[in-house]
N, C-alpha and C positions, 0 to 999 in steps of 0.2 A: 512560380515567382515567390511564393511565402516562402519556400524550402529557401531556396537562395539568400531569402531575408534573414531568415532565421538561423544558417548557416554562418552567415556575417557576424550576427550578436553574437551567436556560442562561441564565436575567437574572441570575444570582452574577457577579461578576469573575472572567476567567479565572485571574487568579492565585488567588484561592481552589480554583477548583475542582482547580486545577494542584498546591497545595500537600498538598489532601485524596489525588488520588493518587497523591503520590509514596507519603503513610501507605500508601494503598491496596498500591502495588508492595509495600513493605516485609512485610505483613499474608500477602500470597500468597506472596509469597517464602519465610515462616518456616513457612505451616503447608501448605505444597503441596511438598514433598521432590522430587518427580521431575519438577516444574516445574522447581525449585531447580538441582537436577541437570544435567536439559539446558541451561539457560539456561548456568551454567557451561562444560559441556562446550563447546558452541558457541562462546563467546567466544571461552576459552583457544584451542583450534583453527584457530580464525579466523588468528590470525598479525598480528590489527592489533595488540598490545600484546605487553607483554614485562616479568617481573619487577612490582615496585611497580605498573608504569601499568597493572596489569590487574586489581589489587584496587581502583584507586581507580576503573576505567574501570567496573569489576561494581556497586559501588556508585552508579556515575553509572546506570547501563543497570537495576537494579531500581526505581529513582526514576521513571524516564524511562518506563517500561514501565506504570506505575501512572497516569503522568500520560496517557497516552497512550488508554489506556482509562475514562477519565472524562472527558475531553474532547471525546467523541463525543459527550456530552449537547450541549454548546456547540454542535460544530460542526454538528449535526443540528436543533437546535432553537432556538440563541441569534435574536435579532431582524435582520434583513437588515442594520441600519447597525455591528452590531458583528462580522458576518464581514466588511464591508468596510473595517471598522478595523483588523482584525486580517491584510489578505493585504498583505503588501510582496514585489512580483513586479514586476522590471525584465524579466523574457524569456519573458512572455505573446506578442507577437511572433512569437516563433522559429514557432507553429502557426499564428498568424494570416496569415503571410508564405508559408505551405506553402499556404495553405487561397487566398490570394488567387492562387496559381499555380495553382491549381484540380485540388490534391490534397486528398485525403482523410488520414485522420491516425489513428493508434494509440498512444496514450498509455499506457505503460506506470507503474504506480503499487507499485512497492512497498513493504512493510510498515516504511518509516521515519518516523519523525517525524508531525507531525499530515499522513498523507496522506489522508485523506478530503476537506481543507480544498480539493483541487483541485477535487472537483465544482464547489462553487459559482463556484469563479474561473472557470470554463472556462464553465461553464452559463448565466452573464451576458454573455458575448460569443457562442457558437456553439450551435448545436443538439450537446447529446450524449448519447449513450448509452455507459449503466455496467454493468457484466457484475459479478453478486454472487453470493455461494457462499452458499447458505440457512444459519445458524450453525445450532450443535445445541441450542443454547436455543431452542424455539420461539418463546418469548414477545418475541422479540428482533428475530425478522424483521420484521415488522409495522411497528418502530417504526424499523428498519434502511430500509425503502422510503418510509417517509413522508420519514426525513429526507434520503434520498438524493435524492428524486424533487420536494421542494419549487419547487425554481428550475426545474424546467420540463425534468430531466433524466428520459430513458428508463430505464427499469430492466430491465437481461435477467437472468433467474435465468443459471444457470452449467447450461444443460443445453442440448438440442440447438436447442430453442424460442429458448435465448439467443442462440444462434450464429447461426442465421437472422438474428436482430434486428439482431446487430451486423454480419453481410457486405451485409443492404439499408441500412442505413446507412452504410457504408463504398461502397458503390455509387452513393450520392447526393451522396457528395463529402463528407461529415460527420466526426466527430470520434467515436473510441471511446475508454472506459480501461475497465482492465484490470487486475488484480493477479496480476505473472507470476510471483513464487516461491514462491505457492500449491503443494500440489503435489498433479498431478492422479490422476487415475483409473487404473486401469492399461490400455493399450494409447493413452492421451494425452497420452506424455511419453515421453523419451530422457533417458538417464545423461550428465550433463554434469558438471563441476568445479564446484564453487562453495566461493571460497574453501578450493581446495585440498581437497577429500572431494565425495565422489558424491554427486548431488542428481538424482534422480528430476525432471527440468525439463520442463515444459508446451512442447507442440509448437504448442497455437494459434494463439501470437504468427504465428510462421515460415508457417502455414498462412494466416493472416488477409491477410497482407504478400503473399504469394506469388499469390494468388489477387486482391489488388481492384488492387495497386501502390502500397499508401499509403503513406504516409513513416511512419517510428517515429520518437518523441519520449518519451523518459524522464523524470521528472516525480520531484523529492521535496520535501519541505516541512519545512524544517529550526522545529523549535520554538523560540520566543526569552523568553529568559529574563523574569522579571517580567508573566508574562502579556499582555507587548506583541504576541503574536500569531506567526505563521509567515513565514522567508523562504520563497518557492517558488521555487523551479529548474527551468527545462524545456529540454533538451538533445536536439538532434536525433542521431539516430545515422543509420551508413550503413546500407545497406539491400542493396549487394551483399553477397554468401557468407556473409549474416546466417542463425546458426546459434544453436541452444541456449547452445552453447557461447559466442559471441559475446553472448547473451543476458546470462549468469550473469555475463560480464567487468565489463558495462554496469551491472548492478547492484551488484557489488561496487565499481567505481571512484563508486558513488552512497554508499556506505554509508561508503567508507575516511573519507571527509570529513565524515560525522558519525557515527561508530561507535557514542557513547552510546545514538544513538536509536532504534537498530533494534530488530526484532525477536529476540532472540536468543533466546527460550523458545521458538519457535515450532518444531515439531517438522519441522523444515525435511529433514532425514538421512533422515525413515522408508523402508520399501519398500511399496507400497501392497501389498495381499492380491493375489495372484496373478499378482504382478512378480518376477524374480528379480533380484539386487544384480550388480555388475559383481563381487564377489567370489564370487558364486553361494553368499553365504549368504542 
């Protein structure tokens, strides 16, 4: 019944559904305090703004965040000719070009801008597999794999079944993504910088790379305004002394260039339960 529901909405115009949540951002914003809080904290932190630009940047970034999470309906569910209205991608390419030298490919997707919108662009050209973290809504996943899995895309949970999925695929010369400032488990990640403060960072990526030889390619989807849909950007990175740390650079030089659209509530800083901090608190 949800599906059906949510089927319905994704035929709204995006810009409706974009306008309903920015209300949405503002709504969490006021009555979720330690959403609130972090979200703040993080920006300020960050170091992309300073003074003025960082209250009108906060206000752009709880719009963004509201738009960002109702447009999953869309991009999960709208009609095949209106995601392909909405992808403006001149360096689709940059993978296709890796994939015809007859490597295999690791897409790294994170939490900016409409990035779900890469599946399907990537899922109409190549075979891929998408590695997802079960959310804590159950009622969520269900409609989480239908939409991911539509265009003919693999779906690995985020457990060891997933990892399997993604190294024989990575072994077949295929395409994986991935979303690397997740942050993981403890004994599956090393302390790395990100934007200047310690970030508990996913060691997969570096394990996945190290193990098959595939190329990394970086991947965001900058939102555009008017509901005319997403630029996507896909940037290969090097692959020698590629580190965590090297990881966290790549995505911060991804977000400097649209700061509005990140994730910034995301509890990106935590220490998972039985990690200690590099401050050994």
């Amino acid at each position: 019944m949800l599906q059906s529901l949510f089927r319905l909405v994704a035929r709204l115009p995006l810009s409706w559904l974009h306008a309903a949540g920015a209300a949405f951002g503002w709504i969490t914003y006021w009555v979720a305090p330690v959403y609130a809080r972090r979200l703040r904290e993080n920006l300020l932190a960050s170091g992309v703004c300073a003074g003025q630009a960082c209250d009108d940047l906060l206000r752009q970034v709880v719009s963004e965040t509201g738009k960002g999470a109702l447009e999953l309906i869309a991009i999960w569910f709208a009609p095949d000719e209106c995601i392909h209205r909405w992808l403006h991608c001149d360096t689709l390419q940059v993978i296709e070009q890796l994939r015809q030298s007859g490597r295999s490919v690791i897409v790294l997707t994170p939490h900016l801008g409409g990035f779900e919108i890469g599946a399907p662009c990537m899922a109409a050209q190549m075979p891929l597999t998408v590695m997802y973290r079960p959310p804590k809504m159950r009622w969520l996943e269900p409609l989480m794999i239908a939409g991911r899995s539509r265009w003919g895309t693999t779906v690995a949970p985020a457990s060891m079944k997933g990892v399997r999925l993604l190294l024989r695929a990575l072994h077949r010369g295929e395409t994986v993504a991935l979303v690397p400032d997740q942050v993981p488990g403890v004994g599956e990640g090393r302390w790395a910088d990100f934007f200047g403060r310690p970030a508990y960072t996913m060691t997969l990526v570096t394990k996945l790379q190290q193990a098959t030889g595939a190329a990394l390619v970086i991947f965001g989807a900058e939102r555009l305004p008017g509901g005319r849909g997403y630029h996507l950007r896909f940037v290969e990175l090097p692959t020698d002394n590629f580190d965590e740390a090297a990881l966290n650079r790549a995505m911060e030089s991804l977000v400097r260039a649209c700061p509005s659209q990140y994730l910034w509530g995301y509890n990106r800083y935590k220490v998972p339960e039985g990690t200690v901090a590099p401050d050994g608190k």
